[in-house]
Every structure is written in C-alpha cells, then in structure tokens.
N, CA, C and O of each residue as an XYZ file, in Angstrom:
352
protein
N      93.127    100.006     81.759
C      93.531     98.903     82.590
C      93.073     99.176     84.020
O      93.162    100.336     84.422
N      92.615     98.280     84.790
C      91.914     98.464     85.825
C      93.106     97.613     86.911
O      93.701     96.566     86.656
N      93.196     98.424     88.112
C      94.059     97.742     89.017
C      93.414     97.740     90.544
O      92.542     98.570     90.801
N      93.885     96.730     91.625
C      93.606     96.785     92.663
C      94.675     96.467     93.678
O      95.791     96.023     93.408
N      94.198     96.748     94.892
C      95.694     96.797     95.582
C      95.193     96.038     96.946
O      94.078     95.871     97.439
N      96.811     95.568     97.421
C      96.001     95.236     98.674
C      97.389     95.948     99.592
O      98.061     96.751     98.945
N      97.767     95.712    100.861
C      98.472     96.647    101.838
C      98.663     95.452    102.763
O      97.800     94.640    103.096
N     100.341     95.497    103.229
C     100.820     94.457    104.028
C     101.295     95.337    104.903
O     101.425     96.560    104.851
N     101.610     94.299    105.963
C     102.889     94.650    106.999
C     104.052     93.876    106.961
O     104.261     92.771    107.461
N     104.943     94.761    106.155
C     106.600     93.839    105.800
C     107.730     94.589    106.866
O     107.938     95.734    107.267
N     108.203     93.509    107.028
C     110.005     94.399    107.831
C     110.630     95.396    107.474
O     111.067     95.358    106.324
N     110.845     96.377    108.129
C     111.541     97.486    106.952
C     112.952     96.919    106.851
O     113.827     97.783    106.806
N     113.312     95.801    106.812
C     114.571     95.319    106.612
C     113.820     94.806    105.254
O     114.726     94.232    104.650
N     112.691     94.717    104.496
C     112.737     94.034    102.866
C     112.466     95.146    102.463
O     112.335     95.035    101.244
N     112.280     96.294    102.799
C     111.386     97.564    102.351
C     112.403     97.421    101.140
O     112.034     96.688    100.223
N     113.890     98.162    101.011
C     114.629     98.609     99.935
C     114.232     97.574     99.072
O     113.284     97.769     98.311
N     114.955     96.269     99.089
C     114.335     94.953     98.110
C     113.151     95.447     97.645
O     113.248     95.970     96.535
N     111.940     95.450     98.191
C     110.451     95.706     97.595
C     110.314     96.842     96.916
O     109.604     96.809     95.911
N     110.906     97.994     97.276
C     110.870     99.425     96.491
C     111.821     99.455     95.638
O     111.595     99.614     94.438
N     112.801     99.336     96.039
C     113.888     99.950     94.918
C     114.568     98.602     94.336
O     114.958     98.927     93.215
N     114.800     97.641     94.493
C     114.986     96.553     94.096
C     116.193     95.869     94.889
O     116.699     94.828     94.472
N     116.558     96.401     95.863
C     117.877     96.351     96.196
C     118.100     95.800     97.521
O     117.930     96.454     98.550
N     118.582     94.272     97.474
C     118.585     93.227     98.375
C     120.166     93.209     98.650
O     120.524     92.173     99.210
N     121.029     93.984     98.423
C     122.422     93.781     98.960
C     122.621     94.361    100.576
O     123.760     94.385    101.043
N     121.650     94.744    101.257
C     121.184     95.234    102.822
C     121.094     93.801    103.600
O     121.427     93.778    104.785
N     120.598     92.461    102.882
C     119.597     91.260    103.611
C     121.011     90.562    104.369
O     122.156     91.001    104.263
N     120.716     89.747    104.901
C     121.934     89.003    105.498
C     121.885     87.333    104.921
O     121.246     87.109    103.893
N     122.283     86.690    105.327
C     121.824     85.053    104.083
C     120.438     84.788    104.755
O     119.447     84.747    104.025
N     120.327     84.631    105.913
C     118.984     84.730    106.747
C     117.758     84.850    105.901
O     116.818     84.081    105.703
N     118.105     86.271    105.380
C     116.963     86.817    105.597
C     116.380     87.272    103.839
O     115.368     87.795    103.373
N     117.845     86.650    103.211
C     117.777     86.881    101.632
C     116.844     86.229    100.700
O     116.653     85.054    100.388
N     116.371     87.247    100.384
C     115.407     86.878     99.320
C     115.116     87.435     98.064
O     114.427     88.443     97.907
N     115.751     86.641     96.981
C     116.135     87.324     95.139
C     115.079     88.337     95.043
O     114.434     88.402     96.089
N     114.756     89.015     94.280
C     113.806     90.228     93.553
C     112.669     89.132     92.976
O     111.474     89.250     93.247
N     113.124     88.217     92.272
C     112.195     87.252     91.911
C     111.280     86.320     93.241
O     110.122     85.915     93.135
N     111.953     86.194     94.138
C     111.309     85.494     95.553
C     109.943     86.583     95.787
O     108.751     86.299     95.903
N     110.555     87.787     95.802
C     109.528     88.891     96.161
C     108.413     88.965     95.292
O     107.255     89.176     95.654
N     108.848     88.762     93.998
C     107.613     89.092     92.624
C     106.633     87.471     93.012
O     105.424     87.288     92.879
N     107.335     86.832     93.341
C     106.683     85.214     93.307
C     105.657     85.423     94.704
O     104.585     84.821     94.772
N     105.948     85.994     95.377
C     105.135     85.798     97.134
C     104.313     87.255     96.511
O     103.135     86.956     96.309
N     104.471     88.090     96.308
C     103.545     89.073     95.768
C     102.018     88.281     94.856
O     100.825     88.062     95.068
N     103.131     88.072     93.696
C     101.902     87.459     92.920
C     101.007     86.049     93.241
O     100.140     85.519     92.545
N     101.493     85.689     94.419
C     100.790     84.785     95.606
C      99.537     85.410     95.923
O      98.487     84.776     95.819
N      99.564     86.538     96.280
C      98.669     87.334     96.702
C      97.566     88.131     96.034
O      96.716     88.774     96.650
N      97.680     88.005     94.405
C      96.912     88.569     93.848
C      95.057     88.541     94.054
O      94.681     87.958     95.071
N      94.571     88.804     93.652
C      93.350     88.856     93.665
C      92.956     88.079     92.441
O      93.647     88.250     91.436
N      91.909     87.222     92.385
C      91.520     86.637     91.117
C      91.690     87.472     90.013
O      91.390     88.665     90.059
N      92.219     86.847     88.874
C      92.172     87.837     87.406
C      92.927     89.151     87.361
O      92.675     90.100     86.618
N      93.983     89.056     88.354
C      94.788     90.043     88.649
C      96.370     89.536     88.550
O      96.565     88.321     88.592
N      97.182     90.182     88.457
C      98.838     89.667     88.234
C      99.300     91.042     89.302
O      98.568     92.016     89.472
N     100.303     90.912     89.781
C     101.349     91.743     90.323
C     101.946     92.443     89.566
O     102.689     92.059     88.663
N     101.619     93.803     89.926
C     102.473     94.991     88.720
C     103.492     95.651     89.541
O     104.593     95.631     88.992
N     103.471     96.202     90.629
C     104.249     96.977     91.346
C     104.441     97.439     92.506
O     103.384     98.036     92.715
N     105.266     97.608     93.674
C     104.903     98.578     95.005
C     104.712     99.725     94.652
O     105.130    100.119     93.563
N     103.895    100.681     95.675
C     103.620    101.331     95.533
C     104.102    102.024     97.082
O     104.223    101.394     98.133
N     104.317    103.403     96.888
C     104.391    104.147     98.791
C     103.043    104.198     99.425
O     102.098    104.031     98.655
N     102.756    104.413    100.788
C     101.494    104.496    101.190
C     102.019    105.789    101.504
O     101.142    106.516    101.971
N     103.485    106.496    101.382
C     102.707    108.269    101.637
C     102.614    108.404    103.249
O     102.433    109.500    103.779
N     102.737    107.335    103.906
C     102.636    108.039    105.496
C     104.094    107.393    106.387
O     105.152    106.807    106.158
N     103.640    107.717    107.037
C     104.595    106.759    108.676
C     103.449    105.443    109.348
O     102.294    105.452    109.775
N     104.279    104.623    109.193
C     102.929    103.553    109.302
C     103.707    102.530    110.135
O     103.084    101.474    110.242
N     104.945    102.546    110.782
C     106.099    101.937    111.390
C     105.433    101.341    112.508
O     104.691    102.128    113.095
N     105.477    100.237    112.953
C     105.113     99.811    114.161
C     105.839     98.161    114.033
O     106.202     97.561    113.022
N     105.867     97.793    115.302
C     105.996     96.363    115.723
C     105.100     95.190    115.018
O     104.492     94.604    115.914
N     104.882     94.786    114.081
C     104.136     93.479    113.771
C     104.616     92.510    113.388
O     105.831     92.568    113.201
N     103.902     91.182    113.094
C     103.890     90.294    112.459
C     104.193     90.808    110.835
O     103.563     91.591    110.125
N     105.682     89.856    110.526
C     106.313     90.907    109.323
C     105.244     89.677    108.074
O     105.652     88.516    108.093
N     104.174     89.923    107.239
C     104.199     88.948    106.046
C     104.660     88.508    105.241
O     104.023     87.668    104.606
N     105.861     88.812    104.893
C     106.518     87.826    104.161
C     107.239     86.864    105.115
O     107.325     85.754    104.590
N     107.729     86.906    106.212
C     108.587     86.358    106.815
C     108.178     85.475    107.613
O     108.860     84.474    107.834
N     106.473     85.771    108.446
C     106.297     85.921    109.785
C     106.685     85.775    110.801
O     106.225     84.860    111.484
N     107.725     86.655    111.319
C     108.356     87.381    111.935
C     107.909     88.421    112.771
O     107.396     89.368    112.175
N     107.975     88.497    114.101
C     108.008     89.773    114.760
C     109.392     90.762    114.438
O     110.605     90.601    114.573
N     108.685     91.649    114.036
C     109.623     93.204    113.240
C     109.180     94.056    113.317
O     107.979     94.062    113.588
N     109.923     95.338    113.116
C     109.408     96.667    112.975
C     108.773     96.584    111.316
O     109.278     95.981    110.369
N     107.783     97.223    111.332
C     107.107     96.675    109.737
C     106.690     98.258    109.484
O     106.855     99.210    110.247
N     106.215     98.235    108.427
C     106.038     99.313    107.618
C     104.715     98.812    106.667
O     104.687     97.623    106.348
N     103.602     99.729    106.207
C     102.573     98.873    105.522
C     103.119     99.417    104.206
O     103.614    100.544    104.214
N     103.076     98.790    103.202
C     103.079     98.842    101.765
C     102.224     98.597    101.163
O     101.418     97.887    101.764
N     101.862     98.943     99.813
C     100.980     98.549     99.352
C     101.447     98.292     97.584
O     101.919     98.971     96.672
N     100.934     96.745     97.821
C     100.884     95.670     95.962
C     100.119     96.247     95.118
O      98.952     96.416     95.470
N     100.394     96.553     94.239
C      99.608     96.980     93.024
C      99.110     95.625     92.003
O      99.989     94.792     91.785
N      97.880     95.414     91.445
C      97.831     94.392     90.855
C      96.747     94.974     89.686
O      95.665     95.557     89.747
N      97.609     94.510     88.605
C      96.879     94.734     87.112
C      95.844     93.819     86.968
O      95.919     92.747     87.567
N      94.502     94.183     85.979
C      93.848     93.247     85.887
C      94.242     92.701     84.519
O      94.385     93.499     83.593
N      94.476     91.043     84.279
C      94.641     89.956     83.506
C      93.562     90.472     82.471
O      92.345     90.438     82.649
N      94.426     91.105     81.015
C      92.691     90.871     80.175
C      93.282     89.935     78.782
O      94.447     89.957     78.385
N      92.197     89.159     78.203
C      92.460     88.247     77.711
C      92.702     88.646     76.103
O      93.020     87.776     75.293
C-alpha cells in the first residue's frame, strides 16, 4: 500500500482531538466531533488517496499561525495527514 502525506498548521488546542481522539478539552466554540476532523482531513486528500491517520512530526514546530482547520490566528503546531492510496 502506498501512502502520502501532507503537513498543516493546526491549534494546539485540536492537537489532542487529532492525535488521540479526545475532544472533551474544546469549548462549544471551538468543538469539533472526531468525525468533523476525519471529514476536513479527507477534504484534503490527494487524488486517489483517502485519509488514514495523524501522524507526529517528531519535532517542536510551535509557532503563531494561521490555524487550518479553523482559520484562526493560534499557537499551531505542524502535523502531518497520512493518506492511503484508494486501490480498486
């Protein structure tokens, strides 16, 4: 199975939601189901690709940006989407 990835800048206020699954941190604001997340992920796929998983990027990558899921100015963190390739 062949995969590709791509790397955002999200709020570390969705980080837990996106990694560990766990949205009881969000406020109503800012809440968004496990399924909201899989749905705006797999938004993003790459042709012939589906959304499989986050993944860590392994560093400190913390800075001020434009958050993508939200767009929002936030402290963001880059992550990175894992995406399976679709085989028929």
């Amino acid at each position: 199975m062949n995969f590709e990835h791509r790397d955002f800048d999200v709020s570390t206020d969705y980080l837990s939601g996106l990694i560990n699954g766990d949205v009881s941190g969000l406020d109503d604001d800012e809440a968004l189901n496990l399924e909201e997340f899989e749905q705006w992920a797999q938004g993003q796929a790459p042709e012939g690709f589906r959304f499989s998983h986050w993944a860590d990027m392994g560093e400190d990558t913390k800075d001020f940006r434009i958050c993508e899921v939200c767009g929002l100015l936030a402290e963001t963190e880059t992550v990175r989407a894992m995406y399976a390739e679709v085989t028929p």
